[in-house]
C-alpha positions in Angstrom: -43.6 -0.6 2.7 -40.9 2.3 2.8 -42.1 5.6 4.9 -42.1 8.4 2.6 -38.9 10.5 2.8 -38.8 14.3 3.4 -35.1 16.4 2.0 -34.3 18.6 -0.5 -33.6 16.9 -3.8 -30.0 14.9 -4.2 -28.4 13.5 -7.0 -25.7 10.8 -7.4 -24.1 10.3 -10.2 -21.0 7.8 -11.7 -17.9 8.5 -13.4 -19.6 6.0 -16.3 -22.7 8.8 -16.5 -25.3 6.7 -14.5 -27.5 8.8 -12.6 -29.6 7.9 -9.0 -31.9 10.4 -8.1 -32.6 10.6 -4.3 -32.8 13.1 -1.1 -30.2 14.7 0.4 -29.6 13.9 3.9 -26.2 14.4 6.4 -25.0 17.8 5.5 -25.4 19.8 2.6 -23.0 20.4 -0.4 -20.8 18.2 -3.4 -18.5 15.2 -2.4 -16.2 13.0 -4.9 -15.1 9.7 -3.9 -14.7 6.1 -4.7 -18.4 4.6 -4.6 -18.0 0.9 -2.8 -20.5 -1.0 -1.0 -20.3 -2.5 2.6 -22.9 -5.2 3.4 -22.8 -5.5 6.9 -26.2 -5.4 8.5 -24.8 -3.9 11.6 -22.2 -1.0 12.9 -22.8 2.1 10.5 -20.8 4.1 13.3 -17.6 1.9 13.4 -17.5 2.3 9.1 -17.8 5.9 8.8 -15.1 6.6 11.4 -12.9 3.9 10.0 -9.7 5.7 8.3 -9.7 3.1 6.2 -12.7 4.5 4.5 -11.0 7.4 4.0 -11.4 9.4 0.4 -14.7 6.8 -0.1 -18.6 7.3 -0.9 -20.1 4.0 0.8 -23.3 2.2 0.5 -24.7 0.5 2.7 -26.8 -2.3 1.3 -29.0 -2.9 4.5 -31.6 -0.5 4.2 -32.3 1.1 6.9 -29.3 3.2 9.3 -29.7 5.0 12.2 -32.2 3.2 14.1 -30.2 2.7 17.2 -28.8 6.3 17.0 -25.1 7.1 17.6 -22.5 7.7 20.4 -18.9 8.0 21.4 -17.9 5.0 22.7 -18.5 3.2 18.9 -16.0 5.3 16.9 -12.8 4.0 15.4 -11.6 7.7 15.2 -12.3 11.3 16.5 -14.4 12.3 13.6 -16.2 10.9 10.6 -13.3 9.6 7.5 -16.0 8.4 4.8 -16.5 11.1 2.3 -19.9 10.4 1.5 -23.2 8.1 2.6 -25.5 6.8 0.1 -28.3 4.8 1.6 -31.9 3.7 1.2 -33.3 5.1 4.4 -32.1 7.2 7.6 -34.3 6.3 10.5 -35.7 9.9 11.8 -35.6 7.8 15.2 -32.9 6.5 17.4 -34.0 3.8 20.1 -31.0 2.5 22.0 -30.2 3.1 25.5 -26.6 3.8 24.5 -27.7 6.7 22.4 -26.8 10.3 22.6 -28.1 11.6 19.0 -29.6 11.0 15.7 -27.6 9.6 12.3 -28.7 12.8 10.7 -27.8 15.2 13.5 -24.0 13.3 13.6 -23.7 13.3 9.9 -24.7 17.5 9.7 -22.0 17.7 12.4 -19.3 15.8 10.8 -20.2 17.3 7.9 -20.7 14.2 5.8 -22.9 14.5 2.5 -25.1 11.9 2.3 -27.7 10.8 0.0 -31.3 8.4 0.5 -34.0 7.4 -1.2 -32.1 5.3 -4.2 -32.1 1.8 -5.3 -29.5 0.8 -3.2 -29.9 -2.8 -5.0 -29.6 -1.6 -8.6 -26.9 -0.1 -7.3 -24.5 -2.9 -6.1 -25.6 -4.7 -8.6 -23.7 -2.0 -10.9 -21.1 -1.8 -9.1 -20.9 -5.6 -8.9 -20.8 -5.9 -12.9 -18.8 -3.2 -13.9 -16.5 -2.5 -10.7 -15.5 0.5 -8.1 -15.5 3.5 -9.8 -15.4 7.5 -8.7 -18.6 9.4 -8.3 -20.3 12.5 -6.9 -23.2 13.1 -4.3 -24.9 16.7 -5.0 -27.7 18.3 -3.1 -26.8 21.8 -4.5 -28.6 21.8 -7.4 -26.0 22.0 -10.4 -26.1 20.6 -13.8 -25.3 16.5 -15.0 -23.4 17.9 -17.0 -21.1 19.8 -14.5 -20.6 17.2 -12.3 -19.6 15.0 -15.1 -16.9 17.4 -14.9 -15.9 17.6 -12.5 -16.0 13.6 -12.1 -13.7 13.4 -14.9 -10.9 15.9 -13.1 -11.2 13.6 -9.8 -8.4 11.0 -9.8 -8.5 7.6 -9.2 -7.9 5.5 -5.9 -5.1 3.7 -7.7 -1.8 5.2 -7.1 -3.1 7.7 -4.0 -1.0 7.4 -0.4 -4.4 8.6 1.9 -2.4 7.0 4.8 -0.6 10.1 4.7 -3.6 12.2 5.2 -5.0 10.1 8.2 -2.1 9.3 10.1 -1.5 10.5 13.5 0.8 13.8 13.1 2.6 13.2 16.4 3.1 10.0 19.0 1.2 9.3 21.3 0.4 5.9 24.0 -2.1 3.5 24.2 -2.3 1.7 27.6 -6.2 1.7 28.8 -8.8 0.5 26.5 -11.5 3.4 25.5 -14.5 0.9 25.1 -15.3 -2.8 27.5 -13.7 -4.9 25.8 -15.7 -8.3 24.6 -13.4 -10.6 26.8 -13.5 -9.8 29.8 -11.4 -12.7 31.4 -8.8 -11.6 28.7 -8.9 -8.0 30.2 -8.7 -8.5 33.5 -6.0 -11.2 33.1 -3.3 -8.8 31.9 0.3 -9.2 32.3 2.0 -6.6 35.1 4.7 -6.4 32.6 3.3 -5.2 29.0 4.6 -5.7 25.5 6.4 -3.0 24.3 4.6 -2.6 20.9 5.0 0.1 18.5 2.3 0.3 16.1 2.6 2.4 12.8 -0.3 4.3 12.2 -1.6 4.2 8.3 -5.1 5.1 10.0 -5.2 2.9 12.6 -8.7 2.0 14.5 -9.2 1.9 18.3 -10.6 -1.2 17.9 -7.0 -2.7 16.9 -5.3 -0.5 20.1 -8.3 -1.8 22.2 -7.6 -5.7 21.4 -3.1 -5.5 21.5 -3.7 -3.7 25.0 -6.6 -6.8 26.2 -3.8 -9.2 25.2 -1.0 -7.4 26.9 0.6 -4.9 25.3 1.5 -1.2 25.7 1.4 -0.1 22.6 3.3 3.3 21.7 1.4 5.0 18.3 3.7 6.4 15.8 3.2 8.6 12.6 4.0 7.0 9.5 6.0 9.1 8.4 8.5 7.8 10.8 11.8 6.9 10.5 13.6 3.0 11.4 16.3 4.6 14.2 12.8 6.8 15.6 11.2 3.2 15.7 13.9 1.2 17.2 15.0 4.0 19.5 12.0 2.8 21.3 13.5 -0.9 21.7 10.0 -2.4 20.9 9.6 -6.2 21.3 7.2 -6.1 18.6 6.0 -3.9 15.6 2.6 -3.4 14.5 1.4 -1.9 11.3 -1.9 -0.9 10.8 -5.1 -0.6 8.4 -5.3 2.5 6.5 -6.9 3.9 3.1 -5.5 4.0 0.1 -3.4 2.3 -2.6 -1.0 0.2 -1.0 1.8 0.5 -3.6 1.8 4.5 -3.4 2.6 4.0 0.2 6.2 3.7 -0.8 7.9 5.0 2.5 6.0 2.5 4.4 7.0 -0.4 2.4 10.7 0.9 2.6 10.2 1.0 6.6 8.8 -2.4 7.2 12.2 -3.5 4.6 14.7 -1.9 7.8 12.3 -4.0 10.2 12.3 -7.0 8.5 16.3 -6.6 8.3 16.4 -6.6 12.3 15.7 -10.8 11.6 14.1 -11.4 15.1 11.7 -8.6 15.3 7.9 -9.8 15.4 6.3 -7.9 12.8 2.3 -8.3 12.7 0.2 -6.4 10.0 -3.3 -6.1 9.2 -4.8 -4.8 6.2 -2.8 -1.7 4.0 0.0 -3.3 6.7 -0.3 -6.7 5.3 -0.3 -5.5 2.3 2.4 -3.3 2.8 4.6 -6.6 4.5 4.2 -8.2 1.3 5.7 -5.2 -1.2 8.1 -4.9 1.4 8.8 -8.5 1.1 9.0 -8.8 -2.8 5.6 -8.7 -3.6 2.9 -6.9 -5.5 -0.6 -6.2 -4.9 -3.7 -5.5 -7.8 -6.5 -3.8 -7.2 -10.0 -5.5 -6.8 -12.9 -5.3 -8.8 -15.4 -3.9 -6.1 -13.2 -4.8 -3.0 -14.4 -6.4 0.0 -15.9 -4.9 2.7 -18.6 -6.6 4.5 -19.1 -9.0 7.6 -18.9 -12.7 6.6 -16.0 -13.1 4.2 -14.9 -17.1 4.9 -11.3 -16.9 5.1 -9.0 -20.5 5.6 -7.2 -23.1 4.1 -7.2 -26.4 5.5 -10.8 -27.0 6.7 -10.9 -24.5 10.0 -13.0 -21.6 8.4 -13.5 -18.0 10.0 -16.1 -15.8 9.4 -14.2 -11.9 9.4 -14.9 -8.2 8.9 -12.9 -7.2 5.9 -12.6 -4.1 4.3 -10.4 -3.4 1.8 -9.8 -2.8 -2.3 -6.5 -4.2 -3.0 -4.9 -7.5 -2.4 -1.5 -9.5 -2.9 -0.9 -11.0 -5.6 -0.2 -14.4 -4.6 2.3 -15.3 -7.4 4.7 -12.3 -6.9 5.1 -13.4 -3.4 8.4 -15.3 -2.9 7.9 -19.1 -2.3 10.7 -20.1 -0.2 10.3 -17.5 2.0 6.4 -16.9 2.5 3.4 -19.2 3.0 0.0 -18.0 2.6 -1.9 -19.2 5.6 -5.4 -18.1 4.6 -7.4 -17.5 1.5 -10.6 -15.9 0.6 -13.0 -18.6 0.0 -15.0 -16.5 -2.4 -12.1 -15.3 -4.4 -8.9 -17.3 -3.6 -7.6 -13.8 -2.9 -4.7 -13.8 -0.4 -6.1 -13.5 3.5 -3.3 -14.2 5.5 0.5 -14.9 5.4 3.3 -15.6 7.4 7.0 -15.5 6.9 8.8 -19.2 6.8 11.8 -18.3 9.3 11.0 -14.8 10.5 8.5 -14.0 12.9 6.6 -11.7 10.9 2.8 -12.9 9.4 0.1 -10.5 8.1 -3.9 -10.8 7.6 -6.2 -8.9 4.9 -8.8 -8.8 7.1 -9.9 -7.7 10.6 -9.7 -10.0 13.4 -10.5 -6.7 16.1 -13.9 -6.9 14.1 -15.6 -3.9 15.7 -18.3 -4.8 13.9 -18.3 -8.3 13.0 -17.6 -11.9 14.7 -14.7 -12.6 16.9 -13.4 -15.5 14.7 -10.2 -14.6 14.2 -9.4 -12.6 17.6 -6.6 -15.3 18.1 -4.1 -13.4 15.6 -3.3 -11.1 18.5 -2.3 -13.9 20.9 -0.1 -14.9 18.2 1.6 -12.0 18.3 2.1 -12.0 21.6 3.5 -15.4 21.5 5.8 -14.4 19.1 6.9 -11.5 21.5 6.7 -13.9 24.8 9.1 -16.6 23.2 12.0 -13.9 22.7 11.8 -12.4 26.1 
């Protein structure tokens, strides 16, 4: 049986009209975002400080958050990127030696508008049959009819460059991993003499920085609004580009950047999510958005009978036909869409992957992507 839940009233309601009544909870106030659903049963922390998440209203489909409270070691970010929670119950207890305050004490700090107490189920399933689609989360007591609105004036995720908006406004280095990694071996097995990596930073998670430096690399973190000659000056042995939020195609200096890198011919390129994506635009390609996107724990990605369980997390993909035959493969599909997962260049060393093989949460699958990299870089030392 659910615990009754205390809160002033909340209301969530969908660019379509349909209304969820609930309890306010996180901060107070009115948010507008893309409502999408993650179905992980695990790491509420690591999804609101995603940058990826960026611009977003997520649901989480387990329903209960918060029991093992929060703390600074699990963040992908310095603060809180989700616009807005909707869930079906905040624990008003944390048990977890690890931590240092409540969900609802973090979430009135960050300043996150949440909402609990809906049928998180009827939900999804909505969502589901008729797609992602904007909403708003009120707690201040206004009018349907208002927030309709104001719903109406919001504009879509497609054609919006977040990355922008999340990206690191000046370089900086990445050298030391901020949290124990989950290799140890791997970490204390380190080369004396690093990778020079430059990673491009669409809203890049710690995670990612965390895994390139357990598999050797110093990794130098640059805006992306950066330039090819800024990028090169720094005579990297291999280029990065990261996960961010956003459509992929409005991200149009980006794809035009990773078109000077793929001119240098024997640069390893490596991207993962909105930097996959952005590989294949800059390779020819296009990319659609999804219906409802995937963001979850235990997508199967593969091809050829090896199978790995990922994190994923994103709303658009490649379109498979628009990508140039002779000149890419793709490596991996999604086995519950045939989406694109993962591709790879023919002659170049440069290969992408929708998903997230630094987890953070989720299983450790596809962890191997990173030594790939780095075996790209090794072989042209």
């Amino acid at each position: 049986m659910t615990a009754a839940l205390s809160g002033n009233p909340a209301m969530l309601m969908l660019a379509d009209g349909t209304v969820f009544q609930g309890q306010a909870c996180g901060a107070a106030g009115t948010v507008v975002g893309e409502v999408v659903f993650n179905t992980g049963m695990t790491g509420y922390q690591e999804v609101m400080t995603d940058p990826s998440y960026s611009g977003q209203l997520v649901t989480f489909t387990y329903p209960e958050l918060g029991n093992t409270g929060v703390n600074p070691e699990d963040q992908e970010a310095d603060q809180a990127h989700v616009r807005g929670l909707i869930a079906r119950q905040l624990s008003p207890v944390a048990s977890n030696w690890r931590s240092k305050q409540t969900l609802q004490s973090w979430l009135e700090q960050q300043g996150v508008v949440g909402i609990q107490g809906i049928d998180t189920r009827a939900l999804v399933r909505h969502l589901r049959e008729t797609g992602a689609m904007n909403g708003i989360i009120c707690s201040s007591g206004r009018t349907p009819a208002q927030l309709l609105e104001e719903l109406r004036a919001a504009p879509s995720m497609e054609g919006l460059n977040l990355a922008e908006c999340v990206s690191t406004p000046k370089a900086y280095s990445w050298e030391e991993p901020c949290r124990v990694t989950f290799d140890q071996r791997l970490q204390q097995g380190r080369s004396q003499h690093p990778f020079r990596v430059v990673a491009i930073d669409f809203g890049i998670k710690r995670a990612i920085l965390d895994r390139l430096v357990a598999h050797g690399c110093s990794v130098t973190v640059l805006p992306a609004s950066v330039d090819l000659n800024t990028v090169l000056a720094h005579q990297p042995e291999g280029v990065f580009l990261s996960n961010g939020p956003g459509d992929p195609a409005a991200v149009t200096h980006g794809v035009e950047l990773a078109r000077g890198l793929i001119a240098q011919h024997n640069l390893p390129l490596f991207g993962i999510c909105l930097g996959h994506q952005v590989l294949g635009l800059a390779l020819g390609g296009e990319t659609f958005k999804l219906g409802y996107g995937h963001r979850g724990l235990n997508h199967p990605c593969g091809t050829t009978g090896q199978v790995e369980i990922t994190s994923q997390n994103h709303g658009f993909a490649l379109d498979a036909s628009s990508l140039p035959q002779d000149q890419i493969e793709v490596t991996h599909l999604n086995l519950n869409d045939r989406t694109v997962a993962a591709m790879a260049h023919r002659q170049q060393p440069i290969f992408g992957v929708q998903y997230h093989p630094e987890a953070s949460p989720g299983p450790h699958d596809a962890d191997h992507h990173f030594a790939r990299f780095v075996t790209l870089m090794s072989e042209r030392r």
